[in-house]
C-alpha positions as CSV (number, residue, x, y, z in Angstrom):
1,X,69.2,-149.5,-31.9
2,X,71.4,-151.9,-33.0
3,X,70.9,-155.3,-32.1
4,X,73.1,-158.4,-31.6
5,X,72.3,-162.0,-31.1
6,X,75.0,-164.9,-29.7
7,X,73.8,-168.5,-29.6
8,X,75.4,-170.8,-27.4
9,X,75.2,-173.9,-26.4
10,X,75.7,-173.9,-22.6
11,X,75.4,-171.8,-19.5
12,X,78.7,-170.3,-18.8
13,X,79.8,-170.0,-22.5
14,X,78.5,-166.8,-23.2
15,X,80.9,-165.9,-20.4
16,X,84.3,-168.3,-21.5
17,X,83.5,-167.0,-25.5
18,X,83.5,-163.5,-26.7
19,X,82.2,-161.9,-23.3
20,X,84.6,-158.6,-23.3
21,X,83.6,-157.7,-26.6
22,X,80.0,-158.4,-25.5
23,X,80.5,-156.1,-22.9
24,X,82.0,-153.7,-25.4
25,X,78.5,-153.6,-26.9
26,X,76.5,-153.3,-24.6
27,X,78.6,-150.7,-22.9
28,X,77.7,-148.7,-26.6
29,X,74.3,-149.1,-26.5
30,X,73.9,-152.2,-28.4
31,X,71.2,-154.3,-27.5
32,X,72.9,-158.0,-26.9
33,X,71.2,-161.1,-26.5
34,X,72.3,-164.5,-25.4
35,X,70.4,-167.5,-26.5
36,X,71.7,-170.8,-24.2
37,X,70.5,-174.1,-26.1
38,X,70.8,-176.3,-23.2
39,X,70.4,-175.8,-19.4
40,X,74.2,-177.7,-19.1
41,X,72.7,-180.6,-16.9
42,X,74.5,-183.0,-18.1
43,X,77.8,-180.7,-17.7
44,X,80.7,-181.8,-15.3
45,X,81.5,-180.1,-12.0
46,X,84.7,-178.4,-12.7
47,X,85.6,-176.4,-9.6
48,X,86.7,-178.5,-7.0
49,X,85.2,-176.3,-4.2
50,X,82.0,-176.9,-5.8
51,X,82.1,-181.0,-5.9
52,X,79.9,-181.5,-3.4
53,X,76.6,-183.8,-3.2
54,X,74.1,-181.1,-2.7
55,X,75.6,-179.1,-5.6
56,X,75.2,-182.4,-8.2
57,X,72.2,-183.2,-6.9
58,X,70.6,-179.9,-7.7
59,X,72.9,-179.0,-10.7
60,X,70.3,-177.9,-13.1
61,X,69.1,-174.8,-10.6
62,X,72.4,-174.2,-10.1
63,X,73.4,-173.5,-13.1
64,X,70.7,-171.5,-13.8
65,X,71.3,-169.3,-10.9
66,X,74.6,-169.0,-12.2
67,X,73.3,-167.8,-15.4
68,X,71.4,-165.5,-13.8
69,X,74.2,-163.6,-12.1
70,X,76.4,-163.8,-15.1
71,X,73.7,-162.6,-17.3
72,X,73.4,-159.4,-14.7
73,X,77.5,-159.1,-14.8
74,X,77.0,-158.8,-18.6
75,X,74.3,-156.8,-19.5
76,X,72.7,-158.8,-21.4
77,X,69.4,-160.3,-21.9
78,X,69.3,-163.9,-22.0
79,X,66.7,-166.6,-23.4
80,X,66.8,-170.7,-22.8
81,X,66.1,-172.9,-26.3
82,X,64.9,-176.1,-23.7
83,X,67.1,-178.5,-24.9
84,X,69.0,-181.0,-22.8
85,X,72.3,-181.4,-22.3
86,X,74.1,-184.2,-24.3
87,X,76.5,-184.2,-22.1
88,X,80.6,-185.2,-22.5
89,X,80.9,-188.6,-24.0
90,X,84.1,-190.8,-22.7
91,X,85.5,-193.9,-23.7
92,X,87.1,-195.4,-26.2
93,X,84.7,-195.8,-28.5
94,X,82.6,-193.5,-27.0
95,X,79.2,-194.6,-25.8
96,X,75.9,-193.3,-27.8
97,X,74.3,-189.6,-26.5
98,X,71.9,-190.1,-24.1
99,X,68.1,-190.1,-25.5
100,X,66.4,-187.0,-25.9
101,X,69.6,-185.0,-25.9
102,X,70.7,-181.9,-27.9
103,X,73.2,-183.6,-29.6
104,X,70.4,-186.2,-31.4
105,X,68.2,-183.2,-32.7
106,X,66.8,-183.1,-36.0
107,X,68.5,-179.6,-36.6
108,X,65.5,-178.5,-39.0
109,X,63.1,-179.3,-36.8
110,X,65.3,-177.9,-33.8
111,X,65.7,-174.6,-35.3
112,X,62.3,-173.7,-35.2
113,X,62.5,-172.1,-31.9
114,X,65.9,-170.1,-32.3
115,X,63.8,-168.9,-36.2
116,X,61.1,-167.4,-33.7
117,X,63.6,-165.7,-31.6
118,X,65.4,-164.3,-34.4
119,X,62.2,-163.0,-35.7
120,X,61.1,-161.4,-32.3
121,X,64.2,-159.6,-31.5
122,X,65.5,-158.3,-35.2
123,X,68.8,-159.0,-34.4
124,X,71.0,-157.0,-36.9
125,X,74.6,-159.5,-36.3
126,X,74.1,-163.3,-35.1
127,X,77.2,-165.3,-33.7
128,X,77.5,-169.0,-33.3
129,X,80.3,-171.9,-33.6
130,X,82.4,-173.0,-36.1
131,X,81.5,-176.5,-37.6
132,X,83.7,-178.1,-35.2
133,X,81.8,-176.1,-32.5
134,X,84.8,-174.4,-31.7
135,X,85.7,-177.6,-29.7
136,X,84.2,-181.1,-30.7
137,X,81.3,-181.1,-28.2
138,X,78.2,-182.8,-29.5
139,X,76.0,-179.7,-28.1
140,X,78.5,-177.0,-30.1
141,X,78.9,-179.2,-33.1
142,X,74.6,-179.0,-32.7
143,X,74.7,-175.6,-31.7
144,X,76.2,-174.6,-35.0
145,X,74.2,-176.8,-37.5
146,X,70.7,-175.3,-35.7
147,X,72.2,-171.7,-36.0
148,X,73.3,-172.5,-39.4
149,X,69.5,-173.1,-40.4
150,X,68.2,-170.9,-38.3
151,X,69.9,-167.8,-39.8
152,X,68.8,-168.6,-43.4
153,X,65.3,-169.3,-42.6
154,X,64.6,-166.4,-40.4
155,X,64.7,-164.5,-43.1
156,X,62.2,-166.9,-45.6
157,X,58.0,-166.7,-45.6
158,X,58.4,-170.3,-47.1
159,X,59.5,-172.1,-43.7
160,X,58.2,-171.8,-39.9
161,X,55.5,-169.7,-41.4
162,X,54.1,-169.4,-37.9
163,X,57.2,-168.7,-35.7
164,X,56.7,-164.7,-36.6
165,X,57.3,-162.3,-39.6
166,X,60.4,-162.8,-41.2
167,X,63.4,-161.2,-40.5
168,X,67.0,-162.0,-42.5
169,X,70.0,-161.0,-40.2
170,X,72.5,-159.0,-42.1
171,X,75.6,-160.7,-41.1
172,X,76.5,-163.8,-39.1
173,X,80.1,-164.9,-37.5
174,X,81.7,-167.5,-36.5
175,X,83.3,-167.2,-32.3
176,X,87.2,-167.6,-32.6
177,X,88.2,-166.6,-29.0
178,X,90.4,-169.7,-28.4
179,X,92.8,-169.2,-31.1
180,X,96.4,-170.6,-31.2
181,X,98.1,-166.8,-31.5
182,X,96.9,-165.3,-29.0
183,X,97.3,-168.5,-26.9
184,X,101.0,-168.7,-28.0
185,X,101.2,-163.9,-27.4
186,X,100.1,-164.8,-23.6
187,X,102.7,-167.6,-23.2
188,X,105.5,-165.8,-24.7
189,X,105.1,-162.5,-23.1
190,X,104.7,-164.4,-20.0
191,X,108.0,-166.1,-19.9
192,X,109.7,-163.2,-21.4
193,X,108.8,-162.1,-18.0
194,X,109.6,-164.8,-16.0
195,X,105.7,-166.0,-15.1
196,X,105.2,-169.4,-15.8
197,X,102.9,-170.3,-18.6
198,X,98.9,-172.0,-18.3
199,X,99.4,-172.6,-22.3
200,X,103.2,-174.2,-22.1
201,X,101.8,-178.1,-22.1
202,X,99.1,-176.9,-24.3
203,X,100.9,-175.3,-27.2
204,X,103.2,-178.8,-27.1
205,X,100.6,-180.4,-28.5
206,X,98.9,-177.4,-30.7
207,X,100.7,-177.9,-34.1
208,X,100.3,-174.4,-36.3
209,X,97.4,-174.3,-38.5
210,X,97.8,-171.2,-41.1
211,X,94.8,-172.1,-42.3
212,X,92.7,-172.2,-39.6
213,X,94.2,-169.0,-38.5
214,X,93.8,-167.1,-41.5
215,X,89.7,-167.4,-41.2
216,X,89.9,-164.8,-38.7
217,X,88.3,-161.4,-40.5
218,X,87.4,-159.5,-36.9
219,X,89.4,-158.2,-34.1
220,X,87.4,-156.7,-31.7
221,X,89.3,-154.3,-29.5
222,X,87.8,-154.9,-25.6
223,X,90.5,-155.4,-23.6
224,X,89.3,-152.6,-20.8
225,X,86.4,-155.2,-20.4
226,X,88.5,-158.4,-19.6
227,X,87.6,-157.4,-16.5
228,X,83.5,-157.5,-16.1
229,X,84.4,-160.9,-18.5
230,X,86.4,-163.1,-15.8
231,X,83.9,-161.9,-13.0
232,X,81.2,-163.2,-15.4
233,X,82.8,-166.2,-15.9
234,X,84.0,-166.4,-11.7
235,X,80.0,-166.4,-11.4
236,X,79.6,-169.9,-13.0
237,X,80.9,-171.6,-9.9
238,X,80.7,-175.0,-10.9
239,X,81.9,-174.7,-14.1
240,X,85.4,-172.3,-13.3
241,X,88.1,-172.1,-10.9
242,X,88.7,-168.9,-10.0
243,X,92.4,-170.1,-9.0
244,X,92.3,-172.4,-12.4
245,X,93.5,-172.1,-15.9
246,X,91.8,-168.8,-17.0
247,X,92.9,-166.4,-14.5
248,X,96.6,-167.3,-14.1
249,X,97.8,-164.8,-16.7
250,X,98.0,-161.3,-15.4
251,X,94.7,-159.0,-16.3
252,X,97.5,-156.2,-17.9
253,X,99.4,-158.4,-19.9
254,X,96.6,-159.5,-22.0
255,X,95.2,-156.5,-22.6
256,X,98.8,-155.2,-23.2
257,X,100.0,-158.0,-25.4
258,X,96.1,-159.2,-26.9
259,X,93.6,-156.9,-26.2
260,X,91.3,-158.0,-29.0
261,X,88.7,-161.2,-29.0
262,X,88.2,-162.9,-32.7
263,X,85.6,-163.9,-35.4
264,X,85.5,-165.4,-38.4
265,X,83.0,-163.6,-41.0
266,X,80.7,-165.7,-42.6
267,X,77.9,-164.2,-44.1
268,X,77.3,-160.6,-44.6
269,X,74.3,-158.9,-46.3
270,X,76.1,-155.6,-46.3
271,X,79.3,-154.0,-47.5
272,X,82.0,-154.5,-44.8
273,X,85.7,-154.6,-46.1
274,X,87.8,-156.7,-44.6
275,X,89.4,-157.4,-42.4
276,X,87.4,-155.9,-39.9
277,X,87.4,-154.2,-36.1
278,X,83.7,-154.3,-35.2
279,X,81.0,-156.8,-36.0
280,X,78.9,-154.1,-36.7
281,X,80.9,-152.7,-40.1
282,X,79.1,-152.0,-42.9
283,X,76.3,-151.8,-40.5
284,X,76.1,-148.8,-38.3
285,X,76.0,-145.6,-40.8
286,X,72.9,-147.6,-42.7
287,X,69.7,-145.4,-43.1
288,X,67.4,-148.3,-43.9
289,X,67.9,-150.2,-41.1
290,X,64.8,-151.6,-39.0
């Protein structure tokens, strides 16, 4: 069976980043995994049906619940690191993270318990953040330095020799699901049609980055799962709007005009050409694999 790991840093992100082709996946067979660093304590209220007082003052079970049903939507199992949420910082400056908080781990010492993870499931791909974390939060921006370490010491008798035998992934990708193309696809095809736009003030402000956009090796063709993905993300109540930004382009025209979600390959262990269609290439017609 092939195996696939995503580590994330909140509860609802596994649902917002890379869920269709998760879906995908699982749909085949694969045996997915989520791993959610923090329990998102710390995270806003961001439906307004939701801002009430019993919902803040009992935010952590909520979000697990929420997890919980999203987790079922998926497929997937899912496992909790036990770090808290650093929550969003605001101000200018900003003021310091909160004590104790994800954001102010030692990331060596923090990626001892994603190492034993790794080690216990044998996962054959791994997914995390970019080094901005996709978005500056402090908890992405953590979640990929402890994945980061994580990933090459799974594989090394030398460290955490007693978080399990070790176990080296064979490749490991970077989440590039928000991505200024396919942002700027939807908005065109949209007006073309005569819908108005969720990314028109957005793309003002979104200056081109070739660059950037070039470090996409993987399109993952899932758009007959953008489906099971926005009920997955409707189930994190607090956190989405179900009449808010992500649902107000038409379910056809994105799997018409963008049916793919994106990553960025960053280490592989195998052969795999690119660019690539599936995270598993290089992977799946391997005779040695464990």
């Amino acid at each position: 069976m092939l195996r696939l790991m995503h580590v994330h840093a909140h509860p609802d992100d596994e649902s917002s980043k890379g869920a269709a082709s998760t879906v995908r996946y699982v749909r085949e067979g694969v045996d997915v995994h989520v791993v959610t660093c923090t329990g998102g304590e710390r995270g806003s209220i961001l439906n307004p049906k939701m801002e009430r007082p019993d919902v803040l003052a009992n935010i952590t079970e909520i979000r697990r619940a929420e997890m919980d049903a999203a987790r079922e939507i998926l497929g997937i199992q899912q496992h909790w690191l036990g770090f808290v949420d650093s929550g969003w910082p605001e101000g200018d400056p900003k003021p310091p993270l909160p004590e104790g908080c994800f954001g102010l781990v030692d990331p060596e010492e923090a990626a001892e318990p994603l190492v034993r993870l790794i080690r216990e499931i044998l996962p054959h791909v791994v997914t995390t953040y970019d080094e901005n974390g996709g978005y500056p939060h402090p908890d992405h921006i953590m979640c990929h330095r402890v994945s980061m370490v994580a990933f090459e010491a799974a594989g090394d008798p030398e460290r955490f020799p007693d978080a399990g035998k070790p176990w080296a992934p064979l490749k490991l990708y970077y989440q590039h699901g928000f991505n200024r193309p396919r942002s700027l696809a939807i908005h065109e095809a949209m007006e073309a049609e005569g819908l108005e736009s969720p990314f028109a003030e957005r793309l003002k402000e979104w200056k081109p980055d070739p660059a950037h956009d070039a470090r996409i090796t993987t399109r993952v063709p899932c758009g007959e799962y953008f489906e099971v993905r926005d009920r997955a993300l409707i189930a994190h109540a607090t956190q989405i709007d179900p009449d808010g930004f992500f649902f107000r382009a038409p379910l056809e025209l994105q799997q018409r005009v963008w049916p793919t979600e994106e990553f960025e390959l960053v280490v592989s262990r195998v052969d795999s050409p690119l660019p690539e269609d599936d995270l598993f290439a290089g992977i799946r017609d391997r005779d040695d694999l464990a």
